[in-house]
C-alpha positions as CSV (number, residue, x, y, z in Angstrom):
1,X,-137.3,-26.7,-143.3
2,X,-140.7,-28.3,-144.2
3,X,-142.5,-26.1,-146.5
4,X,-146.1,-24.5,-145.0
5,X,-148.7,-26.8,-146.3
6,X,-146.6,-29.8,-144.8
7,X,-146.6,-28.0,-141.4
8,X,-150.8,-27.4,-141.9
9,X,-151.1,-31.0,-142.5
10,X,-149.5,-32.8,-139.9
11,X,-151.2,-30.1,-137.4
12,X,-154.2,-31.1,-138.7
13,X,-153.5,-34.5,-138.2
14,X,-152.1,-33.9,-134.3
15,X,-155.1,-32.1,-133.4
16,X,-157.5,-35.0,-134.9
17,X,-155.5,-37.4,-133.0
18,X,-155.9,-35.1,-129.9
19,X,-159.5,-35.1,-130.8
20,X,-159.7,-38.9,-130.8
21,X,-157.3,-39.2,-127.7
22,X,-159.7,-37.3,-125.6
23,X,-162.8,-38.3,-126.8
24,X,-161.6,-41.9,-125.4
25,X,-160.4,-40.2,-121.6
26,X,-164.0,-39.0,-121.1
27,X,-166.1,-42.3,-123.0
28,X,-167.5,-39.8,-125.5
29,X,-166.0,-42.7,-127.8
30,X,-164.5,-44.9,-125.9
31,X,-165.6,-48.4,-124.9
32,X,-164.5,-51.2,-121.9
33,X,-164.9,-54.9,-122.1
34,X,-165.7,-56.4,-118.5
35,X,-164.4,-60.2,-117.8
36,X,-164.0,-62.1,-114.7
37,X,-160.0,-63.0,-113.9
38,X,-161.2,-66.6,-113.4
39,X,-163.7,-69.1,-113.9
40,X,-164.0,-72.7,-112.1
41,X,-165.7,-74.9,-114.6
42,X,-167.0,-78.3,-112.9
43,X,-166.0,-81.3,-115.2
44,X,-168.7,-82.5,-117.4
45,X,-170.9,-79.7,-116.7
46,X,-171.5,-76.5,-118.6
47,X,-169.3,-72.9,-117.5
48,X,-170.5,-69.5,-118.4
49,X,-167.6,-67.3,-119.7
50,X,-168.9,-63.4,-118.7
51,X,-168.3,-60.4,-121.2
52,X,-169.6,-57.0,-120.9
53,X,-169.1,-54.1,-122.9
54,X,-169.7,-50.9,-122.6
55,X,-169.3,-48.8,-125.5
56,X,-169.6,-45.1,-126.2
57,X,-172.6,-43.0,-127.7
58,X,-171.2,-42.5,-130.5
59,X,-169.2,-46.1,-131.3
60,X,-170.9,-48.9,-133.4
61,X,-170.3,-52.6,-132.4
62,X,-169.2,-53.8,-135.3
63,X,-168.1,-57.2,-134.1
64,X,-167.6,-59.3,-130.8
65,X,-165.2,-62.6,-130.6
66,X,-163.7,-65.5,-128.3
67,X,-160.2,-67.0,-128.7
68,X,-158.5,-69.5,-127.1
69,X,-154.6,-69.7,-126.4
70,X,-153.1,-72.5,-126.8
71,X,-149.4,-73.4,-126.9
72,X,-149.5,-73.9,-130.7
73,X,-150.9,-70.5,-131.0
74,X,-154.4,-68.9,-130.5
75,X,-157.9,-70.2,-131.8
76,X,-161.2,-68.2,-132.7
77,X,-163.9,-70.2,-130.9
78,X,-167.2,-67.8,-131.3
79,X,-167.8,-64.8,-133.5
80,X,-170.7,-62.9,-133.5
81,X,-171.1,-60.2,-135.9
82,X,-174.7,-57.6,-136.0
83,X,-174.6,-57.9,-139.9
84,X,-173.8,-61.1,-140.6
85,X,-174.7,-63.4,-137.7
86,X,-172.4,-66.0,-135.4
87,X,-169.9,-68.4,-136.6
88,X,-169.0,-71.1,-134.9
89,X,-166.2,-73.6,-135.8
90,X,-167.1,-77.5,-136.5
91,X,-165.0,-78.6,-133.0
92,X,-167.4,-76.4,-130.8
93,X,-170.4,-76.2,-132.8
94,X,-172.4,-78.6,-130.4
95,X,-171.6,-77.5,-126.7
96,X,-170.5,-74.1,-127.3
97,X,-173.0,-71.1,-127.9
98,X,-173.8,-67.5,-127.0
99,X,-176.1,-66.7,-124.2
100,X,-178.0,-63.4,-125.5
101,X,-175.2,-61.5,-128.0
102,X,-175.9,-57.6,-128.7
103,X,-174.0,-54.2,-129.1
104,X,-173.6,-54.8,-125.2
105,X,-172.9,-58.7,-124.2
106,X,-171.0,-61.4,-125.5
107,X,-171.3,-63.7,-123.1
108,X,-170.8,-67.4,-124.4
109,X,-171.5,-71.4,-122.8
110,X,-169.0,-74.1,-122.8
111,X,-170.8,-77.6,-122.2
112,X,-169.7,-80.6,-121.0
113,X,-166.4,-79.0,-120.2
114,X,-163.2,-81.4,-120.2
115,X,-159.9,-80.9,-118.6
116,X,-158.8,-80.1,-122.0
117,X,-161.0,-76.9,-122.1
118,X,-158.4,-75.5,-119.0
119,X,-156.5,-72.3,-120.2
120,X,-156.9,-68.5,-121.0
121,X,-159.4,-66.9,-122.9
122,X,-159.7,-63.1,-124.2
123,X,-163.1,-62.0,-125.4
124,X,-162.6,-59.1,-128.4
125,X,-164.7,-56.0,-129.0
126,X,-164.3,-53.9,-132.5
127,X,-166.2,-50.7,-132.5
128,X,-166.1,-48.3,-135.7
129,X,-164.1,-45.8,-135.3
130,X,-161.8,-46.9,-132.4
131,X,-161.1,-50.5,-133.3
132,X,-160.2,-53.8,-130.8
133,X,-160.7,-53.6,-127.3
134,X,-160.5,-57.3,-125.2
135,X,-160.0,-59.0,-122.2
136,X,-158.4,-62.0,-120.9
137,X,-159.7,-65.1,-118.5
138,X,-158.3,-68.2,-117.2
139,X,-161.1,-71.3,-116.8
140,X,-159.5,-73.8,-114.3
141,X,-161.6,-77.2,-114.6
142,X,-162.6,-78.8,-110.7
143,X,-163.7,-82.7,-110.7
144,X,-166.4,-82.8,-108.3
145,X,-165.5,-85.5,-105.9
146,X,-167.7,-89.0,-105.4
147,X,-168.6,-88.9,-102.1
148,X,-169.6,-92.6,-100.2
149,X,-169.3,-94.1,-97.0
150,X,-167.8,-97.2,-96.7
151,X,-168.3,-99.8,-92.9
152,X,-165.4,-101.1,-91.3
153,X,-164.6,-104.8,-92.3
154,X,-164.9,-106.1,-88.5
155,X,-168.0,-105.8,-87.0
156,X,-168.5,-103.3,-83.8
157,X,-168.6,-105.5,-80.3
158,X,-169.2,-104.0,-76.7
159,X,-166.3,-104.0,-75.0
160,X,-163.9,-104.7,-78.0
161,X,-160.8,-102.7,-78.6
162,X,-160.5,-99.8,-81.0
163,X,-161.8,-100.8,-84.1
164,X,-162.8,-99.0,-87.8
165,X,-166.1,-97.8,-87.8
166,X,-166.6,-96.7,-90.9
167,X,-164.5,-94.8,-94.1
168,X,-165.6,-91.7,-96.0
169,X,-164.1,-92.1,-99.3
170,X,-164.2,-88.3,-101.4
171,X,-162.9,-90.5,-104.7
172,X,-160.9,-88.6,-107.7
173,X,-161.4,-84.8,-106.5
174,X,-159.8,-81.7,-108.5
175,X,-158.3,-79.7,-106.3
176,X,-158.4,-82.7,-103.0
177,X,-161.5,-82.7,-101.0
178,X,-161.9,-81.7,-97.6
179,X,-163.3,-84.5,-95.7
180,X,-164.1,-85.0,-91.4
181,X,-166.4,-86.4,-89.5
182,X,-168.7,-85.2,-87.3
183,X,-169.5,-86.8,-83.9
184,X,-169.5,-86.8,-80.6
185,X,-167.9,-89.9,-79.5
186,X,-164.3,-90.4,-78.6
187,X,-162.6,-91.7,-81.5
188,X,-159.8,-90.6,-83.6
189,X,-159.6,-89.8,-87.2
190,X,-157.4,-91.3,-89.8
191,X,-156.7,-89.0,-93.0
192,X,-155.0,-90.7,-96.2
193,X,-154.8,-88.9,-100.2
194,X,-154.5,-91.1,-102.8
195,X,-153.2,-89.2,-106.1
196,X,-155.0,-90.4,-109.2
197,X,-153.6,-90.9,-113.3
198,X,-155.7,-88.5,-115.0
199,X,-154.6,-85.6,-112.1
200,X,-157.2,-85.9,-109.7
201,X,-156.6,-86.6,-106.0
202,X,-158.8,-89.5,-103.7
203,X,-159.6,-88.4,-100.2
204,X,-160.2,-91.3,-97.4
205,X,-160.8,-90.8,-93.7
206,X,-161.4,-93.3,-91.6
207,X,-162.8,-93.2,-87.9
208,X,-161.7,-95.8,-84.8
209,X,-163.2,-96.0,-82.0
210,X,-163.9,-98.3,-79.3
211,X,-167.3,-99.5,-79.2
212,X,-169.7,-99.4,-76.3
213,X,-173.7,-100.8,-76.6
214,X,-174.7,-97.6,-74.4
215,X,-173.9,-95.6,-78.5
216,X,-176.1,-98.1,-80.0
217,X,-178.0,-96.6,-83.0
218,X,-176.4,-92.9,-83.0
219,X,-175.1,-91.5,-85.7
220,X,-171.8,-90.3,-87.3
221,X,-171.8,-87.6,-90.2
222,X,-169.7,-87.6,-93.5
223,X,-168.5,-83.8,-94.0
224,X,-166.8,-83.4,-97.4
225,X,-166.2,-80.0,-98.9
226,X,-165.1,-79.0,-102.2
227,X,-165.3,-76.0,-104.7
228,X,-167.4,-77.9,-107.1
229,X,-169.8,-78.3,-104.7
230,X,-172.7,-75.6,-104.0
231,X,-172.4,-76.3,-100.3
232,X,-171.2,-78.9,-97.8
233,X,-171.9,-82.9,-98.8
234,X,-172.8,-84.7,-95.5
235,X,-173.5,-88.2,-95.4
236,X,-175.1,-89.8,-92.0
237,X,-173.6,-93.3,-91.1
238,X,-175.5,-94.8,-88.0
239,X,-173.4,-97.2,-85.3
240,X,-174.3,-100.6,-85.3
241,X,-173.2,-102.4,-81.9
242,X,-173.2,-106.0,-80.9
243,X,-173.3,-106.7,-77.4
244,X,-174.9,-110.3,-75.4
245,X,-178.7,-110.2,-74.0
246,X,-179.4,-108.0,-71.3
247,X,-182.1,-109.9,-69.1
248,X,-184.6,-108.8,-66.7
249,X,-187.1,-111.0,-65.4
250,X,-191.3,-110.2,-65.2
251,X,-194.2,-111.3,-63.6
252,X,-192.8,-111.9,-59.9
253,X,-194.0,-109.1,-57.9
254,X,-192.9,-110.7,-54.4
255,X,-196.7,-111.6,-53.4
256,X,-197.5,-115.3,-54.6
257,X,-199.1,-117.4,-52.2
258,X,-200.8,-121.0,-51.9
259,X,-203.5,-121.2,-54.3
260,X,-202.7,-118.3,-56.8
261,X,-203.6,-119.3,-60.0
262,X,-202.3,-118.0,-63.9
263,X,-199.0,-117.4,-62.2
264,X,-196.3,-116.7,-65.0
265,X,-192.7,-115.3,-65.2
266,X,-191.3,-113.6,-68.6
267,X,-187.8,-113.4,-69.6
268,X,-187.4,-109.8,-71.5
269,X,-183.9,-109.9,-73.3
270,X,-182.0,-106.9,-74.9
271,X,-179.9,-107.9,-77.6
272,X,-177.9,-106.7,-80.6
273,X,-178.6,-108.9,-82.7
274,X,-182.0,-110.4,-81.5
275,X,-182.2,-113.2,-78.8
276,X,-182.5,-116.5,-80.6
277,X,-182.5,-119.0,-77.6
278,X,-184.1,-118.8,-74.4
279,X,-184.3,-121.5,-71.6
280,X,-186.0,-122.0,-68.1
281,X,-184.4,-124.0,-65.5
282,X,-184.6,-124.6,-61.0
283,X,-181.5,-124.9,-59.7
284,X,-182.5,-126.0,-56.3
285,X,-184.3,-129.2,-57.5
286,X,-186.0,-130.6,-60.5
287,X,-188.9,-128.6,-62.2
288,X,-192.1,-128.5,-60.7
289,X,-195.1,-131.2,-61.8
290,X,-197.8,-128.3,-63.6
291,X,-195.4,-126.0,-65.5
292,X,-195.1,-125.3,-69.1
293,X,-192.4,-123.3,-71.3
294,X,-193.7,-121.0,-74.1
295,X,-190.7,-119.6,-75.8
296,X,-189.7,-116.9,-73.3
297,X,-192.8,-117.4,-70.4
298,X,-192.8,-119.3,-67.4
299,X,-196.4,-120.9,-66.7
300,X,-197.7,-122.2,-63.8
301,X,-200.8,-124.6,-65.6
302,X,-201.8,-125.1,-61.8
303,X,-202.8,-122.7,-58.6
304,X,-199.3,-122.5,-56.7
305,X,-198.1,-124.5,-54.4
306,X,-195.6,-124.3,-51.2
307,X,-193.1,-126.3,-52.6
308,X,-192.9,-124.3,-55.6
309,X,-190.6,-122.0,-53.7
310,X,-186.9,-122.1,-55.1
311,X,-184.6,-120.8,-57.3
312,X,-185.3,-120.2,-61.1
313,X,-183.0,-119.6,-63.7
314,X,-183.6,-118.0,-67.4
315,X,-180.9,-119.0,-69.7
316,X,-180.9,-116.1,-73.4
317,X,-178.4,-116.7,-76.2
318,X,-177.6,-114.9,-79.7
319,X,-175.0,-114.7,-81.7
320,X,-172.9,-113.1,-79.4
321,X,-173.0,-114.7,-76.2
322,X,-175.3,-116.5,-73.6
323,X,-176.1,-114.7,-70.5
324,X,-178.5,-115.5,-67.6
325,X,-180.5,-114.3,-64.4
326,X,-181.8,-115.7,-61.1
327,X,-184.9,-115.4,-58.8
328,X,-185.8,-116.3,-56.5
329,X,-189.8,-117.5,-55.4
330,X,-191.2,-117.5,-51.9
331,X,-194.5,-119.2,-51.7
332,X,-196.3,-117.4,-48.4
333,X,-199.1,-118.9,-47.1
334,X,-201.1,-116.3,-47.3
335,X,-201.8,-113.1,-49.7
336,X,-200.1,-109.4,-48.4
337,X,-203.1,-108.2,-48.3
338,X,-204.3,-110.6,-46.2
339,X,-201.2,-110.3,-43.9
340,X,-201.7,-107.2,-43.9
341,X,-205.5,-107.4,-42.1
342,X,-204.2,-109.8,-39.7
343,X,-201.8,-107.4,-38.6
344,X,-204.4,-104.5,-38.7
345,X,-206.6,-106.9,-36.5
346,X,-203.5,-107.6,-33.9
347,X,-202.4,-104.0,-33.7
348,X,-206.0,-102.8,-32.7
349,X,-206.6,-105.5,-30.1
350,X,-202.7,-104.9,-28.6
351,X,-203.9,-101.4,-28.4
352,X,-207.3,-102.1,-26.9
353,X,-205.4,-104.0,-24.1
354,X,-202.8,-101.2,-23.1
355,X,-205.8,-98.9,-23.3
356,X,-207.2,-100.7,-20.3
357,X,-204.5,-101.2,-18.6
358,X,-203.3,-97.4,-18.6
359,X,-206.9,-96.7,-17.3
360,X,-206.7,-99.6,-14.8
361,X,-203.2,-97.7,-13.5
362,X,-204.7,-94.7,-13.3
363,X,-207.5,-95.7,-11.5
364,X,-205.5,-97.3,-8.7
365,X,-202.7,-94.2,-8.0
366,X,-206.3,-91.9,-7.7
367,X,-207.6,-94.1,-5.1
368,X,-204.0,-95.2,-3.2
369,X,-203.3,-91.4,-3.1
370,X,-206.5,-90.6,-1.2
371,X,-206.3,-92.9,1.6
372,X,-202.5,-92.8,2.6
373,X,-201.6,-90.3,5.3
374,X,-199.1,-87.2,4.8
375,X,-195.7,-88.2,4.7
376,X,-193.8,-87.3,8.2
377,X,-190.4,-85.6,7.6
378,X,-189.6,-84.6,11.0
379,X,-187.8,-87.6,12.5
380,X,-186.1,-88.2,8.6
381,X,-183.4,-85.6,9.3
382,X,-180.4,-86.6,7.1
383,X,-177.2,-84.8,8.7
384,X,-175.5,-83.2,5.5
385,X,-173.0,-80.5,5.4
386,X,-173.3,-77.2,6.6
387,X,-173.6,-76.2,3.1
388,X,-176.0,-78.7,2.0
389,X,-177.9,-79.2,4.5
390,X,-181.5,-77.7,4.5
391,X,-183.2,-75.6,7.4
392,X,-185.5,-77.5,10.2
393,X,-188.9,-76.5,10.0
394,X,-189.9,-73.7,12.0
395,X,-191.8,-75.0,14.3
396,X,-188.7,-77.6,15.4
397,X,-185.9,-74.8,15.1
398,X,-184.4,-74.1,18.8
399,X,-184.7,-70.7,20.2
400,X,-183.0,-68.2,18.5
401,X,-179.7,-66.4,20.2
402,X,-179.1,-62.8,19.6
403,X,-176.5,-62.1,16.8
404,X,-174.2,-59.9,19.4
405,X,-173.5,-63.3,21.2
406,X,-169.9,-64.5,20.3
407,X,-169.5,-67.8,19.0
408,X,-166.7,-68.4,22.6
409,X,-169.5,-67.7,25.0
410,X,-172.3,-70.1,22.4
411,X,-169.5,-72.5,22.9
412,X,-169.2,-72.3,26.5
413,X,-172.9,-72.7,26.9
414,X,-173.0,-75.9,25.2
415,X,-170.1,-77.5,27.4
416,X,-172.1,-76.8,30.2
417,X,-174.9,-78.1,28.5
418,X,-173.1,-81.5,28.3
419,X,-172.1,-81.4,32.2
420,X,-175.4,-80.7,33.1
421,X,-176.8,-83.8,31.1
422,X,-173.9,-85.8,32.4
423,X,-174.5,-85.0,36.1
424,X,-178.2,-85.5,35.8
425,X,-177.4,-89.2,34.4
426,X,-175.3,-89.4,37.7
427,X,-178.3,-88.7,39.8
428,X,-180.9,-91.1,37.7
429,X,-178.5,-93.9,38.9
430,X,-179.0,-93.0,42.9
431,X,-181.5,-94.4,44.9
432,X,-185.0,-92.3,44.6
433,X,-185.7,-90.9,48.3
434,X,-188.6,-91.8,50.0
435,X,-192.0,-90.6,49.2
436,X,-193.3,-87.2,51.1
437,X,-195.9,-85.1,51.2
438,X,-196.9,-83.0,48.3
439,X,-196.1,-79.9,48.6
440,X,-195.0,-77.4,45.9
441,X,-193.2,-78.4,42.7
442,X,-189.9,-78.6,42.4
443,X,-187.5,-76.7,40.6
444,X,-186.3,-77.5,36.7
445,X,-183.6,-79.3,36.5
446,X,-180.7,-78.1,34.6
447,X,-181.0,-81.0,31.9
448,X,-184.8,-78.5,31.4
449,X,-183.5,-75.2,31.9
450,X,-180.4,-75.8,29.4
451,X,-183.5,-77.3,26.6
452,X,-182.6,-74.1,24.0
453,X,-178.9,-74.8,24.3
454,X,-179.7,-78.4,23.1
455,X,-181.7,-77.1,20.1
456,X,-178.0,-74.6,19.6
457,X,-176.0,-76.8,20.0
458,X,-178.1,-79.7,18.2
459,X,-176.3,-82.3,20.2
460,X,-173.2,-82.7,17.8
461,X,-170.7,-80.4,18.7
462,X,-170.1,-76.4,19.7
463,X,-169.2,-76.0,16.1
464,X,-172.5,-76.0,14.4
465,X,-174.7,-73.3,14.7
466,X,-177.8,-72.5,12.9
467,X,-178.2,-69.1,11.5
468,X,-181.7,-67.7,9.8
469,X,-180.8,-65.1,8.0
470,X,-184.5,-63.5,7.7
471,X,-184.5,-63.1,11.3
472,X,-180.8,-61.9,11.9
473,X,-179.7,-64.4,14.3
474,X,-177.3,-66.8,15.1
């Protein structure tokens, strides 16, 4: 058994060591060094390596320090003590320093930082009473990538198959650079990595496409991104199309006439590259006496001429190909807007004409109309149906017979109508008596007294009969 001042020592010492072991659980004496987990360092530029500390009220910084680990073992790079200053060894002196060191930072810079400066570093913190605290990083090193844009080797011709526009080359990237283009054409991109000696990887993507002279002078865009880079490295790349002149002619407006003078036609060409050959020729005889050829022009050195109507041909050439257009003069007699008086002139005396002769027309139906008599209707009867045909006038309609008459006895009237007229032809034929004395008249004859069976029967049959409704008889 210990004896009794062993036992008041060693409590003595437990309850100083509780004393210290709380003090650190609520910061009266404690202290915390703050580093980021990792750093990217761009190659050949300078990285900032963060510490913070945060030390207790009643801890003194008595010394802040860097090291290194390598695989031989681990390397003090920076130490800066409040007494006694910062120390620096000889390998670091020149691109290695502290930002702003205090009780509270000790933050360092490592310049022009090599792949060689990749690995893990701990920042160390000794405070008085509590001793070491630290905190470990990694710095990974990036290469930046060199960003171009390269053309294709063939050159871009309308109409041509697919061919390579252009390349974008991120060269020796750490990690491998993401490259595209940007564009709105219908091409296709090619993507190739190329890896490099010293551990860097080459990024190339190329773009085909098949090329039109409509895209002349747009643009593509070079997209390359990388974790070196602050933001996104575009690179504009504009299309350069070849195509053969495009002609159109000038000057001709379709109203050249006899006598028209500084006459002139202009061959406008659009080309990739430039026109460098043009050429006026007629192609329904030989070229005109009068005419000159100024580079692209057409002059007429003389007023025109009838028989400088024809065809006319402008030749262009570049470096592509030759191409050509037609047109075709007509030399009119006269100007349009001369034409166009002359028919002003024609319509207004055509119109003066029919004028007079409506007005002649009219004249004569006025005065035919006066002195021709009424049209007579009476004897113009045309026989149409029962159906069709229209009433008599009134004043030629026969008697009319009594509805309660039945169509038998109407019938029966009109055959004796017909005996009665054929008799009285009978008696026409005989001998006429001699004359007498006048006395009284003599009595109708049945031919007269059967006159409102004739209008009945209308002389065509027992079958007809003429009905007026108005009046209610038959």
């Amino acid at each position: 058994m210990l004896p009794s001042y062993y036992r008041s020592f060693l409590g003595q010492r437990g309850r100083v060591a509780l004393f210290y072991l709380l003090c650190s659980i609520t910061g009266l004496w404690g202290s915390q060094v703050m580093v980021p987990k990792r750093v990217n360092a761009v190659l050949g530029k300078n990285v900032t390596l963060e510490c913070k500390v945060e030390a207790g009220t009643n801890l003194t910084l008595t010394q802040s320090s860097w090291e290194r680990h390598l695989p031989s073992g681990s390397i003090t790079v920076a130490v800066y003590n409040p007494q006694y200053g910062i120390s620096i060894p000889p390998e670091y002196i020149h691109r290695l320093f502290f930002r702003s060191p205090s009780s509270h930072d000790a933050t360092i810079v490592v310049g022009n930082v090599g792949f060689s400066d990749v690995g893990k570093y701990t920042c160390k913190v000794a405070t008085f009473p509590l001793g070491y605290t630290q905190a470990s990083t990694t710095v990974n090193v990036l290469v930046e990538p060199k960003v171009y844009v390269s053309a294709g080797s063939t050159a871009l011709i309308d109409g041509g198959n697919d061919t390579l526009v252009a390349t974008c080359i991120a060269e020796r990237a750490r990690p491998p650079a993401e490259v595209s283009w940007e564009s709105n054409l219908f091409g296709q991109s090619e993507v190739q990595l190329f890896d490099e000696t010293n551990g860097t990887t080459s990024t190339q993507v190329s773009y085909l496409w098949q090329p039109t002279r409509h895209i002349q002078g747009q643009t593509l865009t070079c997209v390359v991104r990388h974790p070196a880079l602050e933001s996104d490295f575009r690179i504009p790349y504009q299309l350069n199309v070849q195509y053969a002149p495009d002609i159109s002619v000038v000057g001709y407006d379709g109203d050249w006439y006899v006598g028209r003078e500084n006459a002139q036609m202009t061959c406008k060409a659009n080309a990739n590259p430039p026109a460098n050959q043009f050429r006026w020729i007629r192609l329904d005889s030989e070229m005109p006496a009068g005419m000159e050829i100024m580079n692209s022009t057409l002059l007429f050195l003389r007023p025109l001429q009838r028989n400088d109507s024809g065809v006319y041909r402008c030749e262009v050439a570049n470096d592509i190909n030759l191409r050509s257009r037609d047109v075709r003069l007509l030399i009119q007699d006269q100007s349009q807007a001369e034409r166009s008086n002359s028919i002003v002139v024609a319509g207004a005396v055509m119109g003066a004409v029919l004028a007079l002769f409506l007005i002649a027309v009219f004249l004569i139906v006025i005065l035919t109309s006066r002195k021709a008599p009424l049209p007579v209707f009476a004897d113009k009867v045309i026989d149409l149906p029962p159906t069709h045909k229209p009433p008599p006038p009134y004043s030629e309609r026969a008697p009319a017979i009594p509805l309660g008459v039945h169509a038998s006895q109407v019938a029966w009237l009109c055959q004796q109508s017909r005996r009665a007229e054929r008799r009285h032809e009978l008696s026409d034929r005989q001998p006429s008596p001699p004359a007498t004395r006048p006395g009284p008249p003599a009595a109708q004859s049945p031919t007269q007294r059967l006159s409102r069976l004739q209008w009945v029967c209308h002389q065509s049959g027992t079958d007809r009969v003429y009905i007026n409704h108005r009046e209610n008889y038959v």
